[in-house]
C-alpha positions in Angstrom: 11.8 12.0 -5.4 13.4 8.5 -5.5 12.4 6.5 -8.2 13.4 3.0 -8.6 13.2 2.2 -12.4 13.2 -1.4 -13.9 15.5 0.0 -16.1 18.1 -0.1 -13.4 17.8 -3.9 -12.9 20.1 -6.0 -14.9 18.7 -8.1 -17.9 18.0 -11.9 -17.2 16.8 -13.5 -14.2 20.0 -15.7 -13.9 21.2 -14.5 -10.2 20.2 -13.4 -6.9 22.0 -10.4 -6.7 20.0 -9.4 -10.2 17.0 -10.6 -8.6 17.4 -8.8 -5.3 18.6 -5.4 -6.7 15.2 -3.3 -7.3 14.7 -4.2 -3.0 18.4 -3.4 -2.3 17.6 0.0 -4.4 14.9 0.7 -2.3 16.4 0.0 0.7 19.1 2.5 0.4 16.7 5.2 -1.2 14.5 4.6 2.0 17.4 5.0 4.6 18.6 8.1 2.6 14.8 10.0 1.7 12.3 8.1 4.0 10.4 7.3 1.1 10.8 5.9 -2.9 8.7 4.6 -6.0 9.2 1.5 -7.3 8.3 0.7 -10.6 5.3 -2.1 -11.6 8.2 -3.8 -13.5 10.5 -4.3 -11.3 7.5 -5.2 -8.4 5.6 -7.9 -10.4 9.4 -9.4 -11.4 9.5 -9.6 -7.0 6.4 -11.0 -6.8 6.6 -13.8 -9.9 3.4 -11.8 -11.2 2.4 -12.8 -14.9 -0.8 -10.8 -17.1 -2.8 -14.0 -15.5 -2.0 -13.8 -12.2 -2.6 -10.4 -11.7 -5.6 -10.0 -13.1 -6.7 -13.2 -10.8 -5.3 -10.8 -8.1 -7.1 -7.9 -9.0 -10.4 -9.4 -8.8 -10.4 -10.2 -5.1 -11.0 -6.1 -4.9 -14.3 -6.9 -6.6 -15.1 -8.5 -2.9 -14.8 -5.8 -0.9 -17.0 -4.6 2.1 -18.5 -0.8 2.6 -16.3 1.2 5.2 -18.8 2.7 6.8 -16.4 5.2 8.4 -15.6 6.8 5.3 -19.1 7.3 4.4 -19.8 9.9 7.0 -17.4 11.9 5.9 -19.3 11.8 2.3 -16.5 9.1 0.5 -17.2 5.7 -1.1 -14.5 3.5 0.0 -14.7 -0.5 0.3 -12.4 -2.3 2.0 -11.1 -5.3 4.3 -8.8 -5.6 7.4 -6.4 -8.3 8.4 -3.1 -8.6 10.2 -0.3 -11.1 9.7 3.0 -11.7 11.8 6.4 -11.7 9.5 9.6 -13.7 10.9 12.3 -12.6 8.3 14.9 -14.7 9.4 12.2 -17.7 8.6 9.9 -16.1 6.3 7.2 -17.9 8.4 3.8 -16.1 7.9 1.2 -16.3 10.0 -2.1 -15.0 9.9 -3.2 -13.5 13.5 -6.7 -13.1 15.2 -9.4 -10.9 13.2 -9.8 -7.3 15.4 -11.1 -3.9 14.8 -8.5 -1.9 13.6 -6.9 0.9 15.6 -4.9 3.8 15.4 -2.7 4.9 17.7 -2.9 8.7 19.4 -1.4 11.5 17.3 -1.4 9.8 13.9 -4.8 10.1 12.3 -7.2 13.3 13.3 -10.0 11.7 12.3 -9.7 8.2 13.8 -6.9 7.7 16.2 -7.8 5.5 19.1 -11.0 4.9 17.2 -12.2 1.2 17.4 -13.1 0.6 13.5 -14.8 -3.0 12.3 -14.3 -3.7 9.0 -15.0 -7.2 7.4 -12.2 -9.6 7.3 -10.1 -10.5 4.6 -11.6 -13.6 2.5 -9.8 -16.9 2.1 -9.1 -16.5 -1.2 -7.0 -13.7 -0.9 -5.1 -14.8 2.2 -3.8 -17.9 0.1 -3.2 -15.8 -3.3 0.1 -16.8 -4.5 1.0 -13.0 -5.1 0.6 -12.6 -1.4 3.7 -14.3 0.5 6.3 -12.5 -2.1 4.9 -8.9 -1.8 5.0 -9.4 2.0 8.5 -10.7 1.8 9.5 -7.8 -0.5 8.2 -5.6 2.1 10.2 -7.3 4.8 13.1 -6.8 3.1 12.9 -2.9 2.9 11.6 -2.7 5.7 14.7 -4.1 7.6 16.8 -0.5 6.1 14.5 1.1 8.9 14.6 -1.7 11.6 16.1 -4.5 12.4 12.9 -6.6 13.7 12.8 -10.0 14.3 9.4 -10.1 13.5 7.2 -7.6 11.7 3.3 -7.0 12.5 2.0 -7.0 9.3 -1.7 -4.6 8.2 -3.2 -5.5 5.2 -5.8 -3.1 3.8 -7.4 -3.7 0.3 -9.0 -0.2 -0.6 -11.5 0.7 -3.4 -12.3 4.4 -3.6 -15.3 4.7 -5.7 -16.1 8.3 -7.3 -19.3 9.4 -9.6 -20.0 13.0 -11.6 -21.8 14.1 -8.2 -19.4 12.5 -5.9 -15.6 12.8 -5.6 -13.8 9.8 -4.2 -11.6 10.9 -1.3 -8.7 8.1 -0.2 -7.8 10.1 2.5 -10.7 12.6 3.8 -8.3 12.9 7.0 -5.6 14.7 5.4 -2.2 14.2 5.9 -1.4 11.5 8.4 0.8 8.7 9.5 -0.3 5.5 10.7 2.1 4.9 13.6 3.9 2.0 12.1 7.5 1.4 10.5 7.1 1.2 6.9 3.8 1.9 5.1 3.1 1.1 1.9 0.8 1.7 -1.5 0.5 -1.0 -4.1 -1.7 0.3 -7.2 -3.9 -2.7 -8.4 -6.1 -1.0 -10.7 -8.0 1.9 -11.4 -10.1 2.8 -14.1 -11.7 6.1 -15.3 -10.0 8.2 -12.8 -8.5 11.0 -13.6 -6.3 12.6 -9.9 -5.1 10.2 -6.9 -2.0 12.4 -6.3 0.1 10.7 -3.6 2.1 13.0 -1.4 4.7 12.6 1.3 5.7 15.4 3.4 8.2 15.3 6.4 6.6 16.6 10.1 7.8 20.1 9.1 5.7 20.6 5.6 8.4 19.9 3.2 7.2 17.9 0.2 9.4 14.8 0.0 7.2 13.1 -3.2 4.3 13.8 -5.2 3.4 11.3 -7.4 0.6 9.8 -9.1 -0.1 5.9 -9.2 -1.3 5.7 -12.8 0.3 1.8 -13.6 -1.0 -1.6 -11.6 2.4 -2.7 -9.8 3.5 0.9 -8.7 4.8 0.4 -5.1 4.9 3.9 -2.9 7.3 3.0 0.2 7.9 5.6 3.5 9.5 5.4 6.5 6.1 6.3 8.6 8.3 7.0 11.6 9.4 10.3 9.6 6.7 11.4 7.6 3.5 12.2 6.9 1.1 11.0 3.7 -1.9 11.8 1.7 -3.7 10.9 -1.3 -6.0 14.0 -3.5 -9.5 12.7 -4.2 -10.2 11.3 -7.5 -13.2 12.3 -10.2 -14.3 10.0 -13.5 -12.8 11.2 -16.5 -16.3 9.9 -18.5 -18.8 11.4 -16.0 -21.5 9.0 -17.3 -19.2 6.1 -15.5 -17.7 6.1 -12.3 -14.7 6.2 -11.6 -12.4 3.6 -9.0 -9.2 3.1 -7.4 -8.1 0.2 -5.9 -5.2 -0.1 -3.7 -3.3 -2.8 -1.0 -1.9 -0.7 1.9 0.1 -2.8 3.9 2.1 -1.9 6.9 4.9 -3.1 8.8 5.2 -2.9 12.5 8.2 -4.2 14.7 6.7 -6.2 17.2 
């Protein structure tokens, strides 16, 4: 598993080498194990996110619509959809046209090439401050995989809800890829949840990570192109409240 710790970044904010070295860690751990865990330190210092700003962050997952989808296969999930385009020799970032999202054939068994509406992302969180910087974090280790000169950028805020009579399943298809570049898992909150194992696997079954998001700020990167991910369902830990998880899963795309 490739872990990168805050304790590996130099102390002080003083340069942009210091600054940059958690991405450039990731980066190489990406290139060399398709995949790498980056600590909520060493994220919130890349995205200039304070106790404040984070929580203000956190709260747009209390706006979150019903997927639908997910409930006929017996899971509470809410979520929103929207897509971006990323010029990283710019860092211009534009939002593109709302449109159901799609999966491409041979990456998801349970939806691929499945038309799936799900309600746009709100204004607010489209101009949150903690927005451009994760994005241009991601842009960065994404360019270890490819050298795009503009990403396609999927933003999917998910809240997986579980109860004592229901567990809450992030991923009732099993493992998958989404047929993108780089995918990643940002942990925003959860509370009351015990489980939400992450695993990534490569195409042959090999376990290349399991770990569990337990911190707000934990950052799951993979090379998508060469692997395969899941996430275990989760149950309350007090069965008399439920439980939740709430996660930004963001892909990036060469386009």
């Amino acid at each position: 598993m490739e872990h990168i710790d805050d304790r590996s970044a130099p102390s002080g904010t003083g340069g942009a080498a210091g600054a940059d070295s958690p991405v450039e860690a990731a980066r190489s751990c990406l290139t060399r194990s398709s995949v790498c865990l980056m600590s909520p330190a060493s994220v919130r210092e890349q995205m200039g996110a304070d106790d404040q700003s984070w929580a203000r962050f956190a709260a747009h997952w209390d706006e979150l619509g019903e997927d639908r989808y997910a409930a006929e296969q017996g899971t509470r999930r809410l979520r929103r959809y929207g897509r971006f385009s990323l010029t990283p020799a710019t860092g211009e970032l534009v939002q593109l046209p709302h449109t159901p999202f799609v999966q491409p054939k041979d990456t998801n068994p349970l939806y691929e090439t499945m038309d799936r509406d799900f309600e746009p992302l709100t204004g607010t969180f489209v101009s949150d401050p903690l927005l451009r910087p994760l994005f241009a974090l991601l842009g960065r280790a994404a360019a270890a995989l490819d050298d795009a000169g503009q990403w396609i950028v999927k933003v999917h805020p998910f809240r997986v809800v579980a109860t004592a009579d229901d567990k809450g399943d992030p991923t009732p298809e099993g493992r998958h890829k989404d047929g993108v570049t780089l995918v990643s898992s940002l942990l925003v909150n959860r509370e009351n949840a015990s489980g939400g194992q992450s695993s990534v696997y490569t195409h042959d079954g090999r376990e290349l990570l399991s770990t569990t998001l337990h911190r707000p700020g934990s950052l799951l990167l993979s090379d998508d192109r060469d692997s395969l991910h899941c996430v275990s369902p989760i149950r309350p830990m007090d069965l008399s409240r439920p439980a939740y998880r709430d996660v930004l899963v963001t892909t990036l795309t060469a386009a």
